[in-house]
C-alpha positions as CSV (number, residue, x, y, z in Angstrom):
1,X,0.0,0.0,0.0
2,X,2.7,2.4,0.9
3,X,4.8,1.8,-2.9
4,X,1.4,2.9,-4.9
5,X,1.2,6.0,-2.5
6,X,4.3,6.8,-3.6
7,X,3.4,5.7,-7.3
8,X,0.3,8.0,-6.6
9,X,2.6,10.7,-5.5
10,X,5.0,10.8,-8.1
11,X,2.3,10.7,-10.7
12,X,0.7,13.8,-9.2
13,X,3.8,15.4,-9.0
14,X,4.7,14.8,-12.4
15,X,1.8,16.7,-13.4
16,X,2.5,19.4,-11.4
17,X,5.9,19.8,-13.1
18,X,4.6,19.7,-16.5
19,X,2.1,21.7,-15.6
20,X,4.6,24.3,-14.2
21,X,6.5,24.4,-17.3
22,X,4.0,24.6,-19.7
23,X,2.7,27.8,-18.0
24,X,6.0,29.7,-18.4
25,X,6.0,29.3,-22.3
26,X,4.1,32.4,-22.6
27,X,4.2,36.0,-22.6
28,X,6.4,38.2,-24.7
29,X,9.6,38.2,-22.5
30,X,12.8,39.9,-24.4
31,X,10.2,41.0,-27.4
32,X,10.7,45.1,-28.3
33,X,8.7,45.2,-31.1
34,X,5.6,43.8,-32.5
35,X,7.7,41.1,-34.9
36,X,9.4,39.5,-32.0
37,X,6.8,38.6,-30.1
38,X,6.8,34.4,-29.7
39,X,10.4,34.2,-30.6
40,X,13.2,33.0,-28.0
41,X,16.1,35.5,-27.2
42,X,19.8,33.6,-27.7
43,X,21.6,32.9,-25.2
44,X,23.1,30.4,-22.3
45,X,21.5,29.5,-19.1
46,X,22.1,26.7,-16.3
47,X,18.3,25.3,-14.6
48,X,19.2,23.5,-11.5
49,X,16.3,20.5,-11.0
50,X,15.6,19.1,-7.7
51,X,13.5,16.2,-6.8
52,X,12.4,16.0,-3.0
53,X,11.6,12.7,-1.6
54,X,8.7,12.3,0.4
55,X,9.6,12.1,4.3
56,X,10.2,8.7,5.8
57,X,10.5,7.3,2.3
58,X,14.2,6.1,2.6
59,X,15.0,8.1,-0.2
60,X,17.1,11.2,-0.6
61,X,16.8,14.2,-2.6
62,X,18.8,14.7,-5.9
63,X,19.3,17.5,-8.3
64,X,20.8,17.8,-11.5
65,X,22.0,20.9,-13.7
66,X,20.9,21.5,-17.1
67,X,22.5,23.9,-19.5
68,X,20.0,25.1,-22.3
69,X,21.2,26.9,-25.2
70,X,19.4,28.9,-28.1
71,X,21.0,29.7,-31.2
């Protein structure tokens, strides 16, 4: 009972990750004119992901760096 909390757990936060992303893809950020808007300013930039166990799980929490880069 206790693994498909943590399945149930990890499904909903899952979700709640994808639904985070997919609400920053908006908005006009870096656009100055009217013809920019919708198009991703180059550049480098490091995201640091961390995924927090749930408490008394056993489990530790690990993160990871990601580098994205637009041309």
């Amino acid at each position: 009972q206790q693994r498909m909390l943590q399945l149930c757990l990890l499904v909903l936060m899952t979700g709640a990750l994808a639904a985070g992303i997919s609400g920053c893809a908006g908005g006009t950020y870096g656009a100055t004119t009217p013809a920019a808007v919708g198009v991703t300013p180059s550049g480098t930039t490091t995201v640091t992901v961390t995924a927090t166990p749930v408490l008394g799980s056993g489990y530790t929490a690990q993160s990871a760096q990601i580098t994205l880069v637009v041309q």
